[in-house]
C-alpha positions in Angstrom: -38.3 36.4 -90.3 -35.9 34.0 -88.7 -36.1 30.8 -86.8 -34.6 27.8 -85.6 -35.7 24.1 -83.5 -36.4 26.1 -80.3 -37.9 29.6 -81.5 -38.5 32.5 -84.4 -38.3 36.1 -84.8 -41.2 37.5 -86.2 -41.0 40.6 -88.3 -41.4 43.1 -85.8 -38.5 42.0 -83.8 -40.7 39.9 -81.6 -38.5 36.8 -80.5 -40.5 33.3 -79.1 -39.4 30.2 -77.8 -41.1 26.8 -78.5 -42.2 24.7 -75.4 -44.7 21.8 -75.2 -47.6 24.2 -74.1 -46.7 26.5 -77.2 -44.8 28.9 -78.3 -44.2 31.6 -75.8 -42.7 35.3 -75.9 -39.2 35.6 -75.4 -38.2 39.1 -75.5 -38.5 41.5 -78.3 -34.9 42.5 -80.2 -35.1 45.6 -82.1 -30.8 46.3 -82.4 -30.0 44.1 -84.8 -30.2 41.1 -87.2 -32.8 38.1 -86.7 -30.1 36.1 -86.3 -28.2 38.2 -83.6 -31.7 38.3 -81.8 -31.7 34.5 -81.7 -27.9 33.8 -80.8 -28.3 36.0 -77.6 -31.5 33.8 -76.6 -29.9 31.1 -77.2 -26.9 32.4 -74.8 -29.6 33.3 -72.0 -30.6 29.6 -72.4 -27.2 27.9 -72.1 -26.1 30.5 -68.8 -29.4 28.3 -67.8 -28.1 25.1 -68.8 -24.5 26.0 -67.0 -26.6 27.0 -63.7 -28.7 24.1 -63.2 -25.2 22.0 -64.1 -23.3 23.7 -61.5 -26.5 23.6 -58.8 -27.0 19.5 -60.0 -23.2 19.0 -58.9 -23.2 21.4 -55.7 -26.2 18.6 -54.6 -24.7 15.6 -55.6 -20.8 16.5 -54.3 -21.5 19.0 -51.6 -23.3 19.3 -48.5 -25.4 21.9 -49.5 -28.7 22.2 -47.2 -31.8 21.5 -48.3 -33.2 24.8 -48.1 -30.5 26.8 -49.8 -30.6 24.3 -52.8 -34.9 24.5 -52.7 -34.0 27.8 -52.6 -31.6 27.8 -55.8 -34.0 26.1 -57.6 -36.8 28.0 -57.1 -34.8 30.9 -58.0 -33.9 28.9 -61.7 -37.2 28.0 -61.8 -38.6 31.3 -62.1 -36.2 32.2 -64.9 -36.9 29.0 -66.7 -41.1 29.7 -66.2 -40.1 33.7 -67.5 -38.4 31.7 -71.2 -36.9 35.0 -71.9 -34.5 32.1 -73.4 -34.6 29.7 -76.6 -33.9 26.6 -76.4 -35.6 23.0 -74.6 -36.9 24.8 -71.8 -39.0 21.9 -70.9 -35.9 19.6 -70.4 -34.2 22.4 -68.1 -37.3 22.1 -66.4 -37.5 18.0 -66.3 -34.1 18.8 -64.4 -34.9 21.0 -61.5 -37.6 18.7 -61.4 -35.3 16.0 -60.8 -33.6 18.2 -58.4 -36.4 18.3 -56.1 -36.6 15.0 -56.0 -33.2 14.7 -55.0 -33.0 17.2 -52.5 -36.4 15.7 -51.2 -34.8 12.9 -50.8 -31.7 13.8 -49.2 -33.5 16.1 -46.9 -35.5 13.0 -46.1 -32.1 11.0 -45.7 -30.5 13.8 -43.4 -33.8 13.6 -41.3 -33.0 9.8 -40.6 -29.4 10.3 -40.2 -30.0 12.7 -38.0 -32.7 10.6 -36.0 -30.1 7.7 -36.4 -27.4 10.5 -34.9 -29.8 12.3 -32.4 -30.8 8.4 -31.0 -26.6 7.3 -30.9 -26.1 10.6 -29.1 -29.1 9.8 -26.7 -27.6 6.5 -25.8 -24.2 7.5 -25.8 -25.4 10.1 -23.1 -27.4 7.9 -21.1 -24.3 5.7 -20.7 -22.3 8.5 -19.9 -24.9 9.8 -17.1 -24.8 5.9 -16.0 -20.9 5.9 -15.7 -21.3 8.9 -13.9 -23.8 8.2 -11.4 -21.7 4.8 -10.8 -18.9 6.7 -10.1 -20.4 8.8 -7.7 -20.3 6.7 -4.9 -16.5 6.1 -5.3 -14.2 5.7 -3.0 -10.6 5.5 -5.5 -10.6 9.6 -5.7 -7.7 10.0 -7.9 -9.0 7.6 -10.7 -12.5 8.1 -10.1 -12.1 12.0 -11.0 -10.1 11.5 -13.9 -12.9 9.3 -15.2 -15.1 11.8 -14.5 -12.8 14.7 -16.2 -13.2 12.1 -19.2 -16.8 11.7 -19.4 -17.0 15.5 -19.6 -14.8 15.8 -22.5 -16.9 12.9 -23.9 -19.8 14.7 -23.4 -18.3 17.9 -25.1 -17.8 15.9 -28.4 -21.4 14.5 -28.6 -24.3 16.4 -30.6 -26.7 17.8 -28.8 -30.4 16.5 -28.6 -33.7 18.2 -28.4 -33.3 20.8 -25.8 -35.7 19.2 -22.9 -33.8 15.9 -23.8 -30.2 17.3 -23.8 -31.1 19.3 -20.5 -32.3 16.3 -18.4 -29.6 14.3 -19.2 -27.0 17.2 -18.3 -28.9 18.0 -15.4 -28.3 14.4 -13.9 -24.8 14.2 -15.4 -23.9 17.4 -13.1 -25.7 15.8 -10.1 -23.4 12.9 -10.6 -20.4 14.9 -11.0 -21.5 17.3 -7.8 -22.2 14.4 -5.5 -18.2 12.5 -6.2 -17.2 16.4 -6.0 -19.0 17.1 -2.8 -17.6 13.2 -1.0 -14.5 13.9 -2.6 -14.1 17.2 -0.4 -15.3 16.1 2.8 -12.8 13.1 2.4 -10.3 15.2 2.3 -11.5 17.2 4.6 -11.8 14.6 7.4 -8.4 13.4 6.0 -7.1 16.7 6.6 -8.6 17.1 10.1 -7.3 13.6 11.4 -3.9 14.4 9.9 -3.9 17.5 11.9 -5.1 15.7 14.7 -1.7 12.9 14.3 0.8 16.0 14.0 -0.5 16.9 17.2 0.3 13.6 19.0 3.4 13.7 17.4 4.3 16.5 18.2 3.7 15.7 22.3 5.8 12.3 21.6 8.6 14.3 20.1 8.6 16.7 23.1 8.9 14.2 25.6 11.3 12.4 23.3 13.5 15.4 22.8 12.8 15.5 27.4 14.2 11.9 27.3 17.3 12.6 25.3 19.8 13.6 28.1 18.0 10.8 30.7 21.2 8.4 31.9 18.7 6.0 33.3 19.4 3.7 30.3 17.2 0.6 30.6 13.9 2.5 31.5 14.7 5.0 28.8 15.1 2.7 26.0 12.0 1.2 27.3 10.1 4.1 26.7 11.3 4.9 23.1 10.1 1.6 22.7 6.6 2.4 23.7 6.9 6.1 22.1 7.6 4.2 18.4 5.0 2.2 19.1 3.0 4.6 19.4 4.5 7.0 16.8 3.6 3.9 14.4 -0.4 3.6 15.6 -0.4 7.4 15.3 -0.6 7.3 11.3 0.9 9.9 9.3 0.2 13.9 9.3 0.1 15.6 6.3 3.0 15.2 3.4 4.6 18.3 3.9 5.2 17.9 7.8 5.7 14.3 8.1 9.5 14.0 7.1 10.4 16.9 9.8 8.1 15.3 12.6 10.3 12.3 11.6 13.4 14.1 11.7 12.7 15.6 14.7 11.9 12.8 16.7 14.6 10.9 15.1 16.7 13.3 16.1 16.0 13.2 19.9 16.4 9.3 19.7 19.8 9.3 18.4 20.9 12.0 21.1 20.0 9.5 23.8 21.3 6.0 22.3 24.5 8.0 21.0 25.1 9.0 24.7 24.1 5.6 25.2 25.7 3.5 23.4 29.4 5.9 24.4 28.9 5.2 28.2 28.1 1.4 27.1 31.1 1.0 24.8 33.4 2.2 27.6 31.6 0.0 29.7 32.8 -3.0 27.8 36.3 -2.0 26.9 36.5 -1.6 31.1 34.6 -5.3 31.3 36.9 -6.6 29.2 39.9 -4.9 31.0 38.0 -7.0 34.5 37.7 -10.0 32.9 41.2 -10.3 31.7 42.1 -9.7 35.2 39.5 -12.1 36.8 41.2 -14.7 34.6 44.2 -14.0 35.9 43.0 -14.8 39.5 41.2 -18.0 38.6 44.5 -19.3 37.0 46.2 -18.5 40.2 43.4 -19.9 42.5 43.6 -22.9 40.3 47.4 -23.5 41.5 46.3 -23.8 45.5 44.9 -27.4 44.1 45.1 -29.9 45.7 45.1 -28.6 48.9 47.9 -29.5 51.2 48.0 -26.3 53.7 44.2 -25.7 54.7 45.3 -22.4 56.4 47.6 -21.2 53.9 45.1 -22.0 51.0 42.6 -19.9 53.0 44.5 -17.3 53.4 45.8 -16.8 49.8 41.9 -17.8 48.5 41.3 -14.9 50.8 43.8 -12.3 49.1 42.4 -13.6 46.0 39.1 -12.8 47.0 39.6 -9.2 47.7 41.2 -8.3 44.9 38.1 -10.0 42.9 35.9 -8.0 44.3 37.9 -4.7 43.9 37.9 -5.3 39.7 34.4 -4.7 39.1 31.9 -6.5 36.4 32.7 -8.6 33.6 30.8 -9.3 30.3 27.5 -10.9 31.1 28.5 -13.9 28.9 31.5 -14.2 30.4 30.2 -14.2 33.9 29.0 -17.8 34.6 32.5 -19.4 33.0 34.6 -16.8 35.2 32.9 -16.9 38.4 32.6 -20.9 38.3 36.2 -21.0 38.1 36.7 -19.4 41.4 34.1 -21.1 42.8 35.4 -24.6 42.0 38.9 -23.7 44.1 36.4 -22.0 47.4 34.4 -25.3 47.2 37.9 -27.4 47.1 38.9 -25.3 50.0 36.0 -25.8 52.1 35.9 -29.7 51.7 39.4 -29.5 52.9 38.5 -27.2 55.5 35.5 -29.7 56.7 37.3 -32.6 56.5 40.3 -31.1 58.8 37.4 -30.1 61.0 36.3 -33.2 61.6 39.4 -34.6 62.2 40.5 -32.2 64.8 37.4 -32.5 66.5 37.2 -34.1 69.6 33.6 -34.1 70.5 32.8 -34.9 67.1 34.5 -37.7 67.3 33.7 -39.1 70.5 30.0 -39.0 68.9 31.6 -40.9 66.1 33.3 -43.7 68.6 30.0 -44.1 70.9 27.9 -44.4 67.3 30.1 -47.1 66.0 30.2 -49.2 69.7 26.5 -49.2 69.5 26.1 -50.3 66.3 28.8 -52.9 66.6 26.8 -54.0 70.0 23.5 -54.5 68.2 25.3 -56.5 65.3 26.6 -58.6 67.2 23.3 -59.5 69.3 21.7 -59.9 66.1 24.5 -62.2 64.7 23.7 -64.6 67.7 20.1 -64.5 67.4 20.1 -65.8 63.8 22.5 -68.1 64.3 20.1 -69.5 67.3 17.1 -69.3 65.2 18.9 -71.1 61.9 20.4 -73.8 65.0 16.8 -74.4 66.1 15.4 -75.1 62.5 13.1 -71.6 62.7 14.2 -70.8 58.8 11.8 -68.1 58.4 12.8 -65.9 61.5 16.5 -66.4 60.7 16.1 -65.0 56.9 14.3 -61.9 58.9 17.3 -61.3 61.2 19.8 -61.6 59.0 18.4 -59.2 56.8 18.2 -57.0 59.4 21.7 -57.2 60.4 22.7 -56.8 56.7 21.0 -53.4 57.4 22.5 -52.7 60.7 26.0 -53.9 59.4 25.9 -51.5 56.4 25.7 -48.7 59.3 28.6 -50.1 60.7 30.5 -49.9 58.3 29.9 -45.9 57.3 30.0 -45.4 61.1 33.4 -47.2 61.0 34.9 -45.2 57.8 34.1 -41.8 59.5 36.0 -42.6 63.1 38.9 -43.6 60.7 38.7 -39.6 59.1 39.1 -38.8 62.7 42.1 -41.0 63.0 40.3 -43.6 65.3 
């Protein structure tokens, strides 16, 4: 018979292994030696020992799920409760009992992670669905929807909760989503509708631009342009694609009519120019009948003058005043001389002139004497009134007496 710390072999090949219940049967060994019957025991019992080491490190260093390493361990269990093995079986047991523990506890640990996890996810989606439902009623389309677009990846990366949970909360997340979608649409679809509407009216104000182009009724055309920019501005603007060749074209029809324009105008004011230069001329020579000595001959070469005025044509508008008052200067000269030889030549005129002055000379005199009677009889006060009344009359006089000399009187 042979034995050792941890079991025996009896003599008929019988092999048991010592645990604290006992000894227990092992296995039997009938090829060999005691001692080879022991050793390979003794091997079963450390391919134990290895196993449990090996499942104690996949628990403490891996994730290994709780049921797979329950699993494991039942699974040593079974061969450690068997003890076709020698050696402590009782500690090998001590250490999947440990194990249990363990893996209770880490199960237990992974439960409130995962309740930690499963609440962080719950919140996280609630303040996602918020977000959303805020965003719904959005009016910035563009940034709104890449928010949105965000949320969804978001939402992507989060672990999912129970399944009634999860669902209720995706169900109002989607709402959200559908309701921005759903603005978002008819906004552009109004958008799209008014846009068509302004290519429409622009359209109309580039045909009767493009009718307007060949009009030569300048001032009333450009007018009108006017107005149609005005309203081409109030219109708004059609759709992205069409709006630079409505432009164009409009542009287009302008620029035919103020080109056309602005040729006739430019030739205008080269021929203004041309008049000016000549109506200068004339004013210089006007300017030489001054002063008048020959009323008829001035007339008559004011006359000439006059005629060829007329037959240049306009001048520059800013020109105008300066020209024109030059010529006018030398026709009002003219007619003062004109007037004035009038008046001399005019025998009725001044016949008028002489009775006026003898009348006035008549009444000065009367009211000469009658001061000079009132002062002689002390009357102060009716004196003072007569001679200021003759003051009055005399002043008469003497304009009366200034015009009979124009007449040569």
């Amino acid at each position: 018979m042979s034995s050792d710390p941890w079991g025996r072999v009896d003599e008929t090949g019988t092999v048991y292994v010592r645990t604290a219940d006992g000894e227990k049967v092992a296995g039997s060994w009938q090829a060999g030696s005691p001692e080879e019957a022991l050793a390979y025991f003794e091997r079963k019992y450390e391919g134990l020992v290895v196993e449990i080491g090996l499942l104690e490190r996949r628990v403490r260093t891996t994730d290994l799920s709780a049921k797979d390493a329950t699993a494991a361990i039942d699974h040593l269990r079974e061969q450690v409760d068997a003890g076709a093995a020698v050696g402590d079986l009782d500690a090998l047991s001590r250490r999947l009992d440990t194990l249990v523990t363990t893996v209770g506890e880490r199960r237990e640990q992974r439960k409130a992670d995962k309740a930690k996890q499963a609440e962080e996810s719950r919140k996280a989606k609630e303040a996602l669905v918020a977000e959303a439902e805020e965003l719904a009623a959005s009016e910035q389309w563009r940034s709104a929807g890449e928010r949105l677009r965000a949320l969804v990846d978001t939402w992507k990366g989060l672990p999912r909760l129970d399944r009634r949970t999860d669902d209720e909360l995706w169900h109002r997340f989607s709402q959200a989503r559908s309701a921005f979608s759903k603005r978002r649409k008819a906004h552009f679809a109004s958008l799209d509708a008014q846009r068509e509407e302004t290519r429409r009216r622009k359209e109309k104000l580039i045909a009767e631009a493009e009718k307007l182009s060949t009009s030569t009724d300048w001032a009333p055309t450009a007018a009108r342009y006017r107005d149609l920019m005005r309203e081409w501005k109030a219109a708004g603007r059609a759709q992205r694609d069409a709006e630079e060749d409505l432009w164009a074209r409009f542009r287009a029809a302008q620029d035919v009519f103020f080109q056309a324009r602005g040729a006739v105008f430019d030739e205008r004011d080269a021929e203004q120019r041309e008049n000016l230069t000549r109506k200068e001329e004339l004013v210089t020579e006007a300017q030489k009948l001054l002063p008048i000595t020959d009323v008829k001959a001035a007339r008559a070469a004011l006359r000439s003058i006059g005629e060829r005025w007329e037959a240049i044509g306009h001048v520059p508008r800013d020109a105008r005043a300066s020209v024109e008052g030059g010529i006018q200067a030398v026709e009002r000269a003219v007619a003062e001389a004109e007037e004035g030889e009038w008046r001399r030549t005019n025998p009725e005129a001044r016949a008028r002139a002489a009775g006026l002055t003898g009348q006035l000379q008549e009444s000065v005199d009367k009211l000469r004497r009658q001061a000079d009677q009132a002062r002689a009889a002390g009357n102060t006060a009716k004196a003072e009134k007569l001679e200021r009344e003759l003051a009055g009359r005399q002043e008469l006089l003497d304009q009366a007496l200034k015009g009979l000399r124009e007449f040569g009187g």
